[in-house]
N, C-alpha and C positions, 0 to 999 in steps of 0.2 A: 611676818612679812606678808603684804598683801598680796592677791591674787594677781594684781595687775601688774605690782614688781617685778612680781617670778615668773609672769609672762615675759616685761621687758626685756629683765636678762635671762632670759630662754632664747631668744629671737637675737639678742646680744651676741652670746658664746654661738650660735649658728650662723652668723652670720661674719665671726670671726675664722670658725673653724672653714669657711667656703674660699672666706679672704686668702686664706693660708695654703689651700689645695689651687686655688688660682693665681699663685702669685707666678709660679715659676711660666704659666703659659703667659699671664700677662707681661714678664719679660722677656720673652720671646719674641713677642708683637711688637713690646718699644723697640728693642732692638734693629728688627725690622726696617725699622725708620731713621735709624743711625748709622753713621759711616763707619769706619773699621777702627779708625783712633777713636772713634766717643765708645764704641765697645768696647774696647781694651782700657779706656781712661781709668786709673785707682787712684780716688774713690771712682765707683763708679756713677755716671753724669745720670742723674733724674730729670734735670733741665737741661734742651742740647735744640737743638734747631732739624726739626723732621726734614728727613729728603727721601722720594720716590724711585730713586735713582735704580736701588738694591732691585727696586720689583719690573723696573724698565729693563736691566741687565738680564732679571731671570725669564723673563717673556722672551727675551733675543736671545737667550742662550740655545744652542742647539739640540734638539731631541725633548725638550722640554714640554711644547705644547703635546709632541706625542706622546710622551711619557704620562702625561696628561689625560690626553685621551685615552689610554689604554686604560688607565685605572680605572677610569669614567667606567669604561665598556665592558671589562671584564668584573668591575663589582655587580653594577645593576644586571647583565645580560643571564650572569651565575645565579645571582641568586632571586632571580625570574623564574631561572630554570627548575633552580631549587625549591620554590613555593610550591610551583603548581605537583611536581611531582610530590611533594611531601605531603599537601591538602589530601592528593587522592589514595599515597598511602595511607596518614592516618585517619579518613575515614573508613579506610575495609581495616583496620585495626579495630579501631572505636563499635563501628559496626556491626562486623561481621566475626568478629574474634575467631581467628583461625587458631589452631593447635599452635600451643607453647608460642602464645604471644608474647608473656613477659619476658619468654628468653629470647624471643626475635630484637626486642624493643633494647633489651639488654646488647646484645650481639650490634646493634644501631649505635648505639652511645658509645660501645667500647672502639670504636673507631675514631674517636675526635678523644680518647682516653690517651691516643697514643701520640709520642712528641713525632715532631717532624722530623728528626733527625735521623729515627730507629726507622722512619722508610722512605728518606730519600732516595738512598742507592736503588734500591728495586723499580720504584718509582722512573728514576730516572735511564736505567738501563731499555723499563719498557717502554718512555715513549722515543727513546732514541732507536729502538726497535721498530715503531710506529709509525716514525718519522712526522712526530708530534713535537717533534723541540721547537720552541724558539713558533709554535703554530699556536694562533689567537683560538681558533674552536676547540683544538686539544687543553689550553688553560683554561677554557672557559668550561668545558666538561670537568678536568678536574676540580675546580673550586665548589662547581654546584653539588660534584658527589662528599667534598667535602663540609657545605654548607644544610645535607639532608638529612645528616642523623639528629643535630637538634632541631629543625624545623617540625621535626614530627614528632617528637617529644614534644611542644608547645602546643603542637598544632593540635594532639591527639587528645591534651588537657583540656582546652578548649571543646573539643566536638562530644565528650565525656559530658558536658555539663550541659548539654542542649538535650534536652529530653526525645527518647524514639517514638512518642506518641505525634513529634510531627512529622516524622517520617510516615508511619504507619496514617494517617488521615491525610498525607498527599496518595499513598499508595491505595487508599481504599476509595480516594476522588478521582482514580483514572489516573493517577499523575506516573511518570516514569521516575526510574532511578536518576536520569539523566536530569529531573524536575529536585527531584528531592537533594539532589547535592548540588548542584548549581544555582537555583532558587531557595532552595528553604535553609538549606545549612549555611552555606555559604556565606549571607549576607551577615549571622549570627555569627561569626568567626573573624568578623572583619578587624576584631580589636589584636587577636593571635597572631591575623596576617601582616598585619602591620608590624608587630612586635619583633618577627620572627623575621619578617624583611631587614628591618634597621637593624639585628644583632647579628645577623650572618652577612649585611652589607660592611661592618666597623671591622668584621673579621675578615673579609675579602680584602677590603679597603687597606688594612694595614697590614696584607700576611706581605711578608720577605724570602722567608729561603726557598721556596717551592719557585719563585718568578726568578731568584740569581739563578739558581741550579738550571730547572729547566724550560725559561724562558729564553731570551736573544737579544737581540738589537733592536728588535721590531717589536716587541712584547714588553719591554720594561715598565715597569711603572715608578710609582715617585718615590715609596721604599727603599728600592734598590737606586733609583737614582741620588737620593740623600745619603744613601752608604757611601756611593762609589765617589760621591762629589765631594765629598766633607772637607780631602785636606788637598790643599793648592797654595803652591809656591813654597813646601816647605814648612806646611803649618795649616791650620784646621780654619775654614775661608768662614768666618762665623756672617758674613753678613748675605752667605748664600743657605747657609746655614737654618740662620732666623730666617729668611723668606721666604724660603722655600717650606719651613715647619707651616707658618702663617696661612701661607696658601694649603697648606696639605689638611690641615685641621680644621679651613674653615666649614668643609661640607659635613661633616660628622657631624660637627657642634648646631648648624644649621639644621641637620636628620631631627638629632636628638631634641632639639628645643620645640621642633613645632611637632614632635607625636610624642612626647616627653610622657602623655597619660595611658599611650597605647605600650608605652616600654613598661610602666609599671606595673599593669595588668600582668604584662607580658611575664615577667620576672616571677611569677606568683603561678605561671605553665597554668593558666585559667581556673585554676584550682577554688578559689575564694566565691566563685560562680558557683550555685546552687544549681537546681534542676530547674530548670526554666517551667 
């Protein structure tokens, strides 16, 4: 078999196994665009007449643009919060290696070890204690402490592979600490920061029981509104369903496509980076 065969079908079998992971969102999307008899039709309709309709009803539906907007607000606001703290943890990690770092970093990760279930209740007693229920700064606190254990594991990889000789020749040019992390490390971590934003923004984006439990009426996001909405009139309302998936998936898939070379870095926790 020649070289150039067992390229074709290389590229063949990948491009089938992509078809095959994409099939079930790309019928979601047709769906979308179909009334409630062409989704129920068996067989089911491949050729059917698109209509707008589904996406005109979910724009008008009530609580929706807000539900909308909270997600908006409480992915990106968290894990804003969560970069910048975790940048300046893991450089006094990376740095400064204080006593029993690997158990600190340990004691970090074993936090997002633990399911949600095992600490809802406590969770939820405290900020009803708080008087953080159902309150956007109190969710937005929680997700960022939840989106900082792995940021600084990424982040910590990354700042690992930047050599301390450019720390040490800003410090010996007069430069300040305040110079050398802001300026000189910084801009060499950009690939981490990116990586570390979009994988803690897909898990904000999509977390559910923490916003049912202890969010409100005023805090929901689209998670929980594609729960609560699913079944109407007696049956599972599949064209609110498909529309609402459509719209919920488009931002993720739009994150991950245009920094798609920053997630890959990412995924590899900057490791593959030699000493600069």
């Amino acid at each position: 078999m020649s070289e150039r065969l067992r390229q074709g079908l290389y590229h063949l079998i990948l491009w089938l196994v992509a078809l095959l992971f994409f099939s079930p969102v790309a019928w979601i999307v047709l769906c979308s665009f179909k009334t409630r008899s062409d989704i129920l039709a068996v067989p089911p309709k491949l050729v059917f007449t698109p209509t707008i309709a589904n996406y005109l009803d979910l724009f008008q539906r009530e609580n929706f643009l807000l539900e909308l907007r909270n997600s908006f607000t409480l992915s990106i606001l968290a894990v804003v919060i969560a970069i910048v703290v975790s940048f300046l943890a893991a450089f006094c990690f990376s740095r400064f290696r204080p006593k029993a770092t690997d158990f600190l970093m340990f004691l970090l990760l074993s936090i997002r070890m633990l399911p949600g279930a095992a600490v809802i209740v406590p969770v939820y007693l405290m900020y009803v204690a708080f008087g953080w229920k159902d309150d956007l700064a109190g969710l937005t606190l929680f997700y960022a402490m939840f989106s900082i254990p792995f940021s600084v594991w990424i982040l910590k990889g990354f700042i690992d592979g930047i050599s301390p000789r450019f720390d040490e020749t800003a410090l010996v040019n007069g430069g300040s600490w305040f110079h050398v992390i802001f300026k000189v490390v910084l801009p060499q971590v950009k690939p981490g920061l990116i990586a570390a934003f979009i994988f803690n923004l897909i898990f904000v984006w999509n977390e559910f029981l923490f916003n049912f439990i202890i969010g409100g009426r005023t805090t929901l996001t689209i998670p929980v509104a594609l729960a609560t909405g699913t079944y109407s009139e007696g049956g599972v309302d599949w064209t609110f369903v498909s529309t609402l998936t459509t719209v919920y998936i488009l931002p993720p898939i739009l994150a991950i496509y245009f920094f798609q070379k920053y997630l890959l870095v990412g995924m590899t926790f900057g490791t593959v980076r030699g000493e600069v």
